[in-house]
MDAnalysis code that builds the backbone (N, CA, C; Angstrom):
import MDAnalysis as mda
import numpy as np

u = mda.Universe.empty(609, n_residues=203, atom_resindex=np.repeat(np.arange(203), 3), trajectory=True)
u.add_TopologyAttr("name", ["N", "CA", "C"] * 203)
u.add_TopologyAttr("resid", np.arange(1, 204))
u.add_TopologyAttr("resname", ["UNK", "UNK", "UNK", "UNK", "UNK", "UNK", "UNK", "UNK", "UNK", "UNK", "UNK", "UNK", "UNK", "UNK", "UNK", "UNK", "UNK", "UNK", "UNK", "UNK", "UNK", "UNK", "UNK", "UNK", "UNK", "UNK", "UNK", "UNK", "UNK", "UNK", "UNK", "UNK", "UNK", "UNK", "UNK", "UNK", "UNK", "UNK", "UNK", "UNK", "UNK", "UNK", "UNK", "UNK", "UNK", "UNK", "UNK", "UNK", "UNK", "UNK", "UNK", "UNK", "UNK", "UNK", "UNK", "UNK", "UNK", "UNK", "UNK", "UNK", "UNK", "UNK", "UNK", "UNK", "UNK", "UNK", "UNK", "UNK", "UNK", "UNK", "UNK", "UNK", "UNK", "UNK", "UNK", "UNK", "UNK", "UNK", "UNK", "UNK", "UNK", "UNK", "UNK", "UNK", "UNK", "UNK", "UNK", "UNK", "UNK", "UNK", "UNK", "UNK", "UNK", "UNK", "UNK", "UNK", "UNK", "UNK", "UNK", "UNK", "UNK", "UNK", "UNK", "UNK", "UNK", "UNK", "UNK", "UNK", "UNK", "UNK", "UNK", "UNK", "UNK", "UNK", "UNK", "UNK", "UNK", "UNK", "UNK", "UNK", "UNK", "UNK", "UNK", "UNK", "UNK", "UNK", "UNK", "UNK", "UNK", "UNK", "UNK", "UNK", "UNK", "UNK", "UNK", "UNK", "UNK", "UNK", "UNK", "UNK", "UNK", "UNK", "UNK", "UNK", "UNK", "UNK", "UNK", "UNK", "UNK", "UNK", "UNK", "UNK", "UNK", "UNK", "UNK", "UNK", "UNK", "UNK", "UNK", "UNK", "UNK", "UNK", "UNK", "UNK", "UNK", "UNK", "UNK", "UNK", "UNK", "UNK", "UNK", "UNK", "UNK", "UNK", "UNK", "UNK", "UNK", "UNK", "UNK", "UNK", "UNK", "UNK", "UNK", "UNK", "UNK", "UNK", "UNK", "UNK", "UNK", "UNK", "UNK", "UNK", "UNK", "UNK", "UNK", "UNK", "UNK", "UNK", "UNK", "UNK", "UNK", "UNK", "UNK"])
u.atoms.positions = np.array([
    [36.986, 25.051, -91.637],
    [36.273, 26.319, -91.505],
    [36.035, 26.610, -90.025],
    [36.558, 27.401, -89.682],
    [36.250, 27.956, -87.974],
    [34.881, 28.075, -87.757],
    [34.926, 27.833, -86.475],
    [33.316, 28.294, -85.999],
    [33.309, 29.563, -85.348],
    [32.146, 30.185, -84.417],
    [32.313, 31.064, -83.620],
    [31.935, 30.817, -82.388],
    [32.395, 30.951, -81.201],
    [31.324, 30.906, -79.859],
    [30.413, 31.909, -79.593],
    [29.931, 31.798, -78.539],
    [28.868, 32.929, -78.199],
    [29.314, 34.466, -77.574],
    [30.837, 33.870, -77.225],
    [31.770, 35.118, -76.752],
    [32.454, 35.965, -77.848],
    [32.019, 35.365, -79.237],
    [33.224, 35.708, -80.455],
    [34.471, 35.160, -80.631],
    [34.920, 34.273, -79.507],
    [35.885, 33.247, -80.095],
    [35.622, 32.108, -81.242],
    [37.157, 32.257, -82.254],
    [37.221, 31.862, -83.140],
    [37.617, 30.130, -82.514],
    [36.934, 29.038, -82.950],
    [37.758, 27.933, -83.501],
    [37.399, 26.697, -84.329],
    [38.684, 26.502, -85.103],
    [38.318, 24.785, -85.831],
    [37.945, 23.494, -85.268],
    [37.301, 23.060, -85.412],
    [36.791, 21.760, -84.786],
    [37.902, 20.849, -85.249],
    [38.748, 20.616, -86.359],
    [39.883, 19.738, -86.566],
    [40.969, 20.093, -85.657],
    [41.401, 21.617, -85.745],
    [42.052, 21.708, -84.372],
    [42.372, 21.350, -83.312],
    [41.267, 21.912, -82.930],
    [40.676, 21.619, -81.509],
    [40.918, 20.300, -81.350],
    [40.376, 18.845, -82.018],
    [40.294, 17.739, -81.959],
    [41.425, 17.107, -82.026],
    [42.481, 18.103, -82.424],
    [44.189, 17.926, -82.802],
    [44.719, 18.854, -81.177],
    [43.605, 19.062, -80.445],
    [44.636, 19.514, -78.870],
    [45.333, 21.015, -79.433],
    [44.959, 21.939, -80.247],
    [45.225, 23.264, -80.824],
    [44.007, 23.859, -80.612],
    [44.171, 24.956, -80.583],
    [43.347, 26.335, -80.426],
    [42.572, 25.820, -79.065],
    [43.179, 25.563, -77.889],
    [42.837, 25.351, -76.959],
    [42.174, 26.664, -76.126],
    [42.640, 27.703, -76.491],
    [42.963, 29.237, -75.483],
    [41.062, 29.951, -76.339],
    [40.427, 28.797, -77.155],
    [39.079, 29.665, -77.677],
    [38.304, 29.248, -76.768],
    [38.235, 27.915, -75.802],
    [37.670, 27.640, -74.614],
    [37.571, 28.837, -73.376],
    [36.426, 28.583, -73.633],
    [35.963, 29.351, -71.939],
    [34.933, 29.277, -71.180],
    [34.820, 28.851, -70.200],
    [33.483, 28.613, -69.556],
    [32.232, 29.042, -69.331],
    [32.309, 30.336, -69.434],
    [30.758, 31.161, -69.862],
    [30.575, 30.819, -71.113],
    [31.299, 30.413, -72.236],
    [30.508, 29.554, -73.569],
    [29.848, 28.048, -73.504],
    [30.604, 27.502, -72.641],
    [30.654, 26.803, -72.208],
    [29.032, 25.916, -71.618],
    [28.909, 26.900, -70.634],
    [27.882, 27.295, -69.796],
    [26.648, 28.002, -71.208],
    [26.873, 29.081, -71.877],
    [25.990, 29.372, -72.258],
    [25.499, 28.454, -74.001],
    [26.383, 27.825, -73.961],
    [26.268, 26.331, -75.092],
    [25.606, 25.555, -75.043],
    [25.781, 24.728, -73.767],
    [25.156, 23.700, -73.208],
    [23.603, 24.216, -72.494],
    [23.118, 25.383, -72.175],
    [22.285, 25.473, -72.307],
    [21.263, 25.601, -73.487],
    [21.754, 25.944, -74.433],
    [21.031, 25.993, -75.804],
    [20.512, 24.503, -76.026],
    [21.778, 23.694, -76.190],
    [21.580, 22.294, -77.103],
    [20.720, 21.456, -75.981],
    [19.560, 20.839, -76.967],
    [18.695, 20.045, -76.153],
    [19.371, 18.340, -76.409],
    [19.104, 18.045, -75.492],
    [19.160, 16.356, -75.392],
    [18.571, 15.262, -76.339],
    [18.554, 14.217, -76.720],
    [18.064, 13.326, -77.006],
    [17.687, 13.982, -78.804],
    [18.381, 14.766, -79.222],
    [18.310, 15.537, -80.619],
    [17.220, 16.266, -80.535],
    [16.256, 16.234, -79.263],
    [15.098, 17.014, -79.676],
    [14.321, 16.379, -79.648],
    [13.912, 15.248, -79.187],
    [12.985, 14.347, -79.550],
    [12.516, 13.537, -77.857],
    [11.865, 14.708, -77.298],
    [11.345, 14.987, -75.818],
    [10.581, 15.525, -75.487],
    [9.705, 15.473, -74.359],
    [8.324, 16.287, -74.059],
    [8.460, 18.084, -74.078],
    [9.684, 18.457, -73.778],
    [10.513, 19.506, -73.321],
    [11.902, 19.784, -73.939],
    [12.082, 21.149, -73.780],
    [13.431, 21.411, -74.467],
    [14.236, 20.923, -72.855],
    [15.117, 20.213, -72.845],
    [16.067, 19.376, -71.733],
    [17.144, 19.839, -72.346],
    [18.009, 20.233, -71.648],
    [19.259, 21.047, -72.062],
    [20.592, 20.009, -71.485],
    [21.712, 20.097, -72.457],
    [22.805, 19.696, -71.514],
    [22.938, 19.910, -70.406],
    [22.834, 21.224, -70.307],
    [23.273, 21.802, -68.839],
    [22.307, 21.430, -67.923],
    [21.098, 21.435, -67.948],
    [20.369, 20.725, -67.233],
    [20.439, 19.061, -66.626],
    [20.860, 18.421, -67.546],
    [21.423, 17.344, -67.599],
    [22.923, 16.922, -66.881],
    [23.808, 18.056, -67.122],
    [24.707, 17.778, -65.974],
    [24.884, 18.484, -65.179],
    [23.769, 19.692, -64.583],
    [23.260, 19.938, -63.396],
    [22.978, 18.339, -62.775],
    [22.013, 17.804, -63.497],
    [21.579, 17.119, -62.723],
    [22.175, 15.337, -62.584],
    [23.239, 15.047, -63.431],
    [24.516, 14.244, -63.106],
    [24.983, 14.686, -61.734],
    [25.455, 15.945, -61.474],
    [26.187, 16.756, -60.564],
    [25.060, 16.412, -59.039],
    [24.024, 16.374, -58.987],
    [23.280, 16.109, -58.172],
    [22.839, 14.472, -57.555],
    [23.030, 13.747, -58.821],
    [22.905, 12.400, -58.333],
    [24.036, 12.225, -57.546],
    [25.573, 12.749, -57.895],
    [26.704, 12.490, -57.075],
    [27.134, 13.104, -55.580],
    [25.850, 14.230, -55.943],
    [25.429, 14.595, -54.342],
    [25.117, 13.818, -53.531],
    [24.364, 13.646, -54.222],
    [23.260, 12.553, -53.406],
    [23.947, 10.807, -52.847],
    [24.771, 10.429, -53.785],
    [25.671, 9.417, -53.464],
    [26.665, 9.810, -52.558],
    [26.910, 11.018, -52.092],
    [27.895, 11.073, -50.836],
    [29.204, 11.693, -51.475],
    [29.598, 11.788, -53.036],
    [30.849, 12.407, -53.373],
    [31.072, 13.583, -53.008],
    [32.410, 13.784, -53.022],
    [33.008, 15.089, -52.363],
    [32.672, 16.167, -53.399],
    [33.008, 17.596, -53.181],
    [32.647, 18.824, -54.471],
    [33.859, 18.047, -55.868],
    [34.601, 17.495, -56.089],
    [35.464, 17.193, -56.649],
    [34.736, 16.124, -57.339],
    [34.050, 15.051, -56.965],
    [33.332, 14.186, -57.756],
    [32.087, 14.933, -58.407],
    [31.296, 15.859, -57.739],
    [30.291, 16.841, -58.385],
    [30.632, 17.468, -59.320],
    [31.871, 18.171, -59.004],
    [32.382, 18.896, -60.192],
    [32.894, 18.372, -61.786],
    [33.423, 17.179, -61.415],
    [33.306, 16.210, -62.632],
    [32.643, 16.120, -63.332],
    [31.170, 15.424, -62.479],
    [29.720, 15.225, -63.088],
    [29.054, 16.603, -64.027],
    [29.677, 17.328, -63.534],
    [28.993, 18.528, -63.868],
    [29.278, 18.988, -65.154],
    [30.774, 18.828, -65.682],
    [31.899, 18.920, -66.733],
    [32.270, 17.817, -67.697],
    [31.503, 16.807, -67.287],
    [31.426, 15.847, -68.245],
    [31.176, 15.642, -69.741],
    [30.132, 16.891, -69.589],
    [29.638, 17.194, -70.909],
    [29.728, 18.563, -71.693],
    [31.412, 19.106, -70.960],
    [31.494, 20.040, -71.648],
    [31.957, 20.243, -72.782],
    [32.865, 19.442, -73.409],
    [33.053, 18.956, -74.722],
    [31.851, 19.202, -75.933],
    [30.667, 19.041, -75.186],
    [29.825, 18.768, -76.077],
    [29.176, 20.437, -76.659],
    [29.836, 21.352, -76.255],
    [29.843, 22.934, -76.210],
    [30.237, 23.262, -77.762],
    [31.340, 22.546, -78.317],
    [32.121, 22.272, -78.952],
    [32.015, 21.400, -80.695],
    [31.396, 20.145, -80.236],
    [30.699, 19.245, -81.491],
    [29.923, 18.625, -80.753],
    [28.629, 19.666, -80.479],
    [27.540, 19.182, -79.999],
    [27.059, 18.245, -79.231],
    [25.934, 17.650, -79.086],
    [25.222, 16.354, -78.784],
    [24.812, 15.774, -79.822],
    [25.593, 14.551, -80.025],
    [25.273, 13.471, -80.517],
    [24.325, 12.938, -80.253],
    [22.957, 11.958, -80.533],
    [22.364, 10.941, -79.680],
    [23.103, 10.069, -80.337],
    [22.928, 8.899, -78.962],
    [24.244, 7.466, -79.396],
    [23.649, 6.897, -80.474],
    [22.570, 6.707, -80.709],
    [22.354, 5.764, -82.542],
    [23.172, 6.458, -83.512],
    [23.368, 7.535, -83.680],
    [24.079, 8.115, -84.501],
    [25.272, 8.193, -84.267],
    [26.023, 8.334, -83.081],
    [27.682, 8.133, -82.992],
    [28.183, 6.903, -83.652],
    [26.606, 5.721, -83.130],
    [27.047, 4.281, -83.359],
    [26.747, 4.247, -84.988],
    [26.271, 4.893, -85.449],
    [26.052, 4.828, -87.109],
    [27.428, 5.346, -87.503],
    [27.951, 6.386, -87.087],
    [29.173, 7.117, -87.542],
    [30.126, 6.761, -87.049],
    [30.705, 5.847, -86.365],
    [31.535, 5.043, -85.694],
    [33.173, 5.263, -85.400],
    [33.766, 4.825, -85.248],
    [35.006, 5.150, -85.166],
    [35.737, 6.737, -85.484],
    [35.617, 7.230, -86.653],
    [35.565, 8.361, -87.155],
    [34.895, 9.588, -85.848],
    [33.995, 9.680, -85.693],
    [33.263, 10.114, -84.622],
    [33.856, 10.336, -83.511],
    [33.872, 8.878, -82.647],
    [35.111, 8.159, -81.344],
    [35.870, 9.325, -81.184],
    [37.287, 9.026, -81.940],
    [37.782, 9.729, -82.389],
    [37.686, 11.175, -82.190],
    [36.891, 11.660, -83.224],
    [36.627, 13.531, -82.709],
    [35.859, 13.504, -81.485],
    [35.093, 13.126, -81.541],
    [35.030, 13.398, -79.885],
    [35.852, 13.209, -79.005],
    [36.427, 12.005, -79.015],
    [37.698, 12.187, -77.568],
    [38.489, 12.933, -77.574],
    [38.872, 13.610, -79.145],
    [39.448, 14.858, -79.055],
    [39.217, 16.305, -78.532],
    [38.005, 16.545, -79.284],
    [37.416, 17.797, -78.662],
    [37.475, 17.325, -77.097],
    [37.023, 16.692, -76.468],
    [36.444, 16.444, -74.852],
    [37.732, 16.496, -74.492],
    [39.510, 15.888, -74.795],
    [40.464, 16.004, -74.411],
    [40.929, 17.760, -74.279],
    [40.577, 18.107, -75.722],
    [41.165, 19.200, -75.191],
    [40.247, 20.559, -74.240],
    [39.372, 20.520, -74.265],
    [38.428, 20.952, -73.448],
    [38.624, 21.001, -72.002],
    [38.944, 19.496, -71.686],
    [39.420, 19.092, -70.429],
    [40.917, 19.859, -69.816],
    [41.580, 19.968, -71.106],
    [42.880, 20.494, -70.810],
    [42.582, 21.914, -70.398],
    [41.943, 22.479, -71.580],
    [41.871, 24.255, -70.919],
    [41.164, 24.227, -69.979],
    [40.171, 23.256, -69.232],
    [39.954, 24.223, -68.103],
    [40.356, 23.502, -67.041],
    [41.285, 22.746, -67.240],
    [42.051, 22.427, -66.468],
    [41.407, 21.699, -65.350],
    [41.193, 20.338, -65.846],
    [39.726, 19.451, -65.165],
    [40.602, 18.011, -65.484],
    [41.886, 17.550, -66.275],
    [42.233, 16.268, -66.797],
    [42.082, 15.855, -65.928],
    [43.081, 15.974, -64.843],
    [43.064, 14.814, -64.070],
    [42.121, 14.194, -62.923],
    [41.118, 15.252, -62.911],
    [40.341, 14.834, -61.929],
    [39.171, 14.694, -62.769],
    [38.961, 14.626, -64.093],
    [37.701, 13.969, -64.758],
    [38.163, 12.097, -65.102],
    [39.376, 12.071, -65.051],
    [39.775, 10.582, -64.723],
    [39.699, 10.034, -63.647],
    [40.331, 10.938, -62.510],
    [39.896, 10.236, -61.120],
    [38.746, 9.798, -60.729],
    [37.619, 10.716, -61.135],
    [36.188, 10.244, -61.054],
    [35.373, 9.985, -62.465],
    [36.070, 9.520, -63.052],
    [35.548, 8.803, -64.895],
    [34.597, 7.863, -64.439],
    [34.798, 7.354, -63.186],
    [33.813, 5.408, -63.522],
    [32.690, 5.728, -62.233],
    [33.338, 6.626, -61.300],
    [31.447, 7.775, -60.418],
    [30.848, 8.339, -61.484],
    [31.395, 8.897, -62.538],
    [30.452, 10.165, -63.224],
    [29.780, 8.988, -64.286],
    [30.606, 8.301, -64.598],
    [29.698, 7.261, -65.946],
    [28.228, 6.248, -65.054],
    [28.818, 6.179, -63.869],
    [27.573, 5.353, -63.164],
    [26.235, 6.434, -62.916],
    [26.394, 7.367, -62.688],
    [25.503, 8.878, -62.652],
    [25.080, 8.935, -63.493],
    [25.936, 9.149, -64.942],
    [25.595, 9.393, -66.439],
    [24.339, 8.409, -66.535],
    [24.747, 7.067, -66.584],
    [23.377, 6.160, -66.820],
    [22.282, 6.305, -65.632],
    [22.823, 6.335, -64.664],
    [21.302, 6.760, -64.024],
    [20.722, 7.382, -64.343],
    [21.087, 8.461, -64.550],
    [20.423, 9.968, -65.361],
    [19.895, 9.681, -66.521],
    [20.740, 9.110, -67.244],
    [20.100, 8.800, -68.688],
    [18.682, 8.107, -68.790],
    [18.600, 6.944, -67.831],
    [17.635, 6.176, -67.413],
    [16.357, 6.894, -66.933],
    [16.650, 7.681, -66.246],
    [15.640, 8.361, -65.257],
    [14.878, 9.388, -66.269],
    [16.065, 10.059, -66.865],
    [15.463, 11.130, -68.150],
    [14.868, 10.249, -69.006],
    [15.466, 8.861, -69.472],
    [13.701, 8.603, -70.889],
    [12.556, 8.162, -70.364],
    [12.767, 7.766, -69.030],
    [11.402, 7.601, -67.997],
    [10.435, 8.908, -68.408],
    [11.022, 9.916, -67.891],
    [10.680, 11.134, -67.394],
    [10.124, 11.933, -68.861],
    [11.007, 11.901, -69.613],
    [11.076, 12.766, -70.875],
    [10.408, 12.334, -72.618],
    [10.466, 10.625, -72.485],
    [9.822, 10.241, -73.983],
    [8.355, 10.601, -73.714],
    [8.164, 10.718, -74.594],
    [6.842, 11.252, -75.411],
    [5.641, 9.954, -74.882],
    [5.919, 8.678, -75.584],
    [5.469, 7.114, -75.007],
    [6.026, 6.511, -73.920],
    [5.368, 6.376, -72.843],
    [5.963, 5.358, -71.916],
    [6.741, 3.782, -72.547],
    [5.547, 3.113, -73.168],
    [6.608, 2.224, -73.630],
    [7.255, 2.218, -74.308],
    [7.630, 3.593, -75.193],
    [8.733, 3.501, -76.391],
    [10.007, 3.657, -75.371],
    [10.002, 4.299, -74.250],
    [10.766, 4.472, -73.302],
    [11.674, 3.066, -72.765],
    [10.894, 2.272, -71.948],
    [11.283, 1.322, -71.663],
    [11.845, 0.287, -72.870],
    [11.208, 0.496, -73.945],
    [12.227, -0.395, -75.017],
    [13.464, 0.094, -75.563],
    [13.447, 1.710, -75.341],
    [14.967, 2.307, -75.208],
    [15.957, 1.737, -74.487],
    [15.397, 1.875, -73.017],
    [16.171, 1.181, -71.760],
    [16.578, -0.161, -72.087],
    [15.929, -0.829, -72.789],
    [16.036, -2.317, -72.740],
    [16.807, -2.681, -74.015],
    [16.819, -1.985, -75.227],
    [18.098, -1.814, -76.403],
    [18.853, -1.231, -75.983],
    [19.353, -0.497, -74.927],
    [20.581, 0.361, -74.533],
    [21.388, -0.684, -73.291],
    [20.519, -1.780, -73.153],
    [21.379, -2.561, -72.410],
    [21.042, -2.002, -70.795],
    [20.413, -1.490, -70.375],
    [20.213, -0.429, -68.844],
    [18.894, -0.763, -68.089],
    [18.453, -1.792, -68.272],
    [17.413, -2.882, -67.143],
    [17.973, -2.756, -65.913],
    [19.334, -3.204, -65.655],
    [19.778, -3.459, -64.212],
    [19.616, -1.804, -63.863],
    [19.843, -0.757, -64.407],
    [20.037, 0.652, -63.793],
    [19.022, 1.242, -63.217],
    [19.151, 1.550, -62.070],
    [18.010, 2.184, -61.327],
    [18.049, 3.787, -61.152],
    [16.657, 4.254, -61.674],
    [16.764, 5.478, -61.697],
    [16.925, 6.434, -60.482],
    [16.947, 7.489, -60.795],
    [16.925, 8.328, -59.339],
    [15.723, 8.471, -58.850],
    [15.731, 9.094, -57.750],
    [14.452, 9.437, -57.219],
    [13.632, 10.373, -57.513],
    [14.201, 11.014, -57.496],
    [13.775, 12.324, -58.375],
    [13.799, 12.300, -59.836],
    [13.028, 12.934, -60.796],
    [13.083, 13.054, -61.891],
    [13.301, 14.757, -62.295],
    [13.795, 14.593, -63.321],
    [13.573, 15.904, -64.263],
    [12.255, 16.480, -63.691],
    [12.217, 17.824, -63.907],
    [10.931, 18.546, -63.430],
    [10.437, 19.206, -64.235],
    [9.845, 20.194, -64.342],
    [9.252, 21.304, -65.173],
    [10.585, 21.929, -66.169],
    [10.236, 22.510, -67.362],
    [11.521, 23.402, -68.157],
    [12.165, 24.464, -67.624],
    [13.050, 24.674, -67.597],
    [13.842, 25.814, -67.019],
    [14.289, 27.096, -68.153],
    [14.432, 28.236, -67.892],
    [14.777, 29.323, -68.754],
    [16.281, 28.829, -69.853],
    [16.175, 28.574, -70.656],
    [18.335, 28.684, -70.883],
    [19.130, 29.270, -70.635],
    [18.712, 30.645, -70.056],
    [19.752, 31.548, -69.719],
    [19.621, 31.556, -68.248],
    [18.723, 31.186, -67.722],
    [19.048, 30.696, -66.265],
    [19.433, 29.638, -65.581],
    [19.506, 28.283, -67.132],
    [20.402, 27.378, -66.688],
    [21.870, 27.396, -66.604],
    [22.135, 28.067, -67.676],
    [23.165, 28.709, -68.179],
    [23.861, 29.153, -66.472],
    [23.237, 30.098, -66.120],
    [23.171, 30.752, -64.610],
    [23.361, 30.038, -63.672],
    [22.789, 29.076, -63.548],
    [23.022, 28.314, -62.733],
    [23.825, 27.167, -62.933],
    [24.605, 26.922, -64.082],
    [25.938, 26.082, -64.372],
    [26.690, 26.549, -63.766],
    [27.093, 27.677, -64.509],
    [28.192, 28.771, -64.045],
    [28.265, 28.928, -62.550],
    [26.881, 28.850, -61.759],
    [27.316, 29.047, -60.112],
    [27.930, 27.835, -59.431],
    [26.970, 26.797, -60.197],
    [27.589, 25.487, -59.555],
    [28.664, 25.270, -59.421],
    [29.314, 25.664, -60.823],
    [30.685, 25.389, -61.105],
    [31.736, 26.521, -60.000],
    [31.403, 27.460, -59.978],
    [32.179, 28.616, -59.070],
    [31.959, 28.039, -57.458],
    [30.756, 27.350, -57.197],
    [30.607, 26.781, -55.755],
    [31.377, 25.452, -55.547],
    [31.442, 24.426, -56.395],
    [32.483, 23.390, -56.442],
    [33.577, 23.273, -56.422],
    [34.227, 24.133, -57.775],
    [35.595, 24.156, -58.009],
    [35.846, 25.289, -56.824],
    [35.252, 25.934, -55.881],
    [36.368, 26.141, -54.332],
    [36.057, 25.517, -53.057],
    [35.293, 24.777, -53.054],
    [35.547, 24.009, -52.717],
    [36.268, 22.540, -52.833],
    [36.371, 22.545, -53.940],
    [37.544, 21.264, -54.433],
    [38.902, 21.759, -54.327],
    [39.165, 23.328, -53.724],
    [40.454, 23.653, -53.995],
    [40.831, 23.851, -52.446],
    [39.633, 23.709, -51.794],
    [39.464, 23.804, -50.121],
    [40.161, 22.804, -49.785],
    [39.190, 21.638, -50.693],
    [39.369, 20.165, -49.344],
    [40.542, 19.474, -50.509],
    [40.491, 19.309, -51.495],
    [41.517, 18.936, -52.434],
    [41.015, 17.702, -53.429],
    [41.728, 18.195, -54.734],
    [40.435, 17.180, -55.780],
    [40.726, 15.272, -55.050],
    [41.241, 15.236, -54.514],
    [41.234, 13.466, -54.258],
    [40.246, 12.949, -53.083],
    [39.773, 13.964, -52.577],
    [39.538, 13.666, -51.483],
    [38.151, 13.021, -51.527],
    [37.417, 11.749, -50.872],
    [36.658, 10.510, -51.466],
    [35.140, 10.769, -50.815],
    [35.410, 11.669, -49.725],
    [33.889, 11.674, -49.250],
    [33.495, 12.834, -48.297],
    [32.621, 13.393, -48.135],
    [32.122, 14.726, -47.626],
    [32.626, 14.403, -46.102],
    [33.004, 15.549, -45.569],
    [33.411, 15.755, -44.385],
    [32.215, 16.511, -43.169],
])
């Protein structure tokens, strides 16, 4: 059964996950998707948005010195998730393989239309070290209980991970995160087309 986006594009999630109906991707859905869907299923002080979330991936890799090309990664990491949602991981890990699976599909082909493959591999193992920082820093920041928090961290295996310095802040509008995806992304990707996606460190 097709879905719809927010633009009126039509597509199947089996499709899609089959690398078809690639051309229903587009980045203002994209952008205005990931601002809707909150994090952690909902279960946070605050509505925390994807996009907020890899705004702020995109910023830890600032902050580590990567070029617009490693930012831009960070930033797109989670655009897949526009697509078949946010998972929280207890539940991928309940639904297992099956799951895997559609997701690496959808996120493959996602990657393809906007034309991000090869440089979301080049920087796959910067953006996953970000990812957990972030992740870390957000159940600091965002559970409801401090210590239900830290026993998250500590069943997720992420003791050694040190958070950022900064935390999550106050809630943001969705349609002005939305807004501000979309710029990030228009300020990165030309500059990644400036200096060139390989290139390892700010000039």
């Amino acid at each position: 059964m097709p879905m719809l986006t927010a633009s009126g594009r039509a597509f199947d999630p089996k499709c899609l996950a089959a690398g078809m109906m690639i051309e229903a991707v587009c980045l203002p859905d994209v952008a205005h998707s990931l601002g809707q869907i909150c994090r952690f299923g909902g279960h946070c002080k605050r509505h925390y948005s994807v996009a907020e979330h890899s705004l702020f991936v995109a910023e830890i890799l600032r902050f580590r010195g990567l070029p617009a090309a490693g930012q831009l990664a960070g930033l797109l990491h989670d655009a897949h998730e526009a697509y078949c949602g946010d998972m929280p991981t207890p539940i991928k890990r309940a639904l297992g393989e099956p799951w895997r699976q559609f997701e690496s599909g959808i996120e493959k082909a996602v990657h393809a239309a906007l034309g991000v493959s090869e440089l979301m591999e080049t920087w796959q193992a910067a953006v996953h070290d970000a990812d957990l920082c972030a992740l870390v820093t957000e159940i600091r920041a965002l559970f409801l209980v401090p210590m239900d928090a830290e026993a998250r961290i500590r069943a997720l295996g992420l003791d050694h991970v040190e958070p950022h310095r900064v935390a999550p802040g106050a809630a943001a509008p969705c349609a002005g995160l939305a807004q501000r995806f979309l710029e990030r992304y228009h300020t990165l990707r030309q500059d990644t087309l400036v200096r060139g996606p390989d290139a390892r460190q700010e000039r």
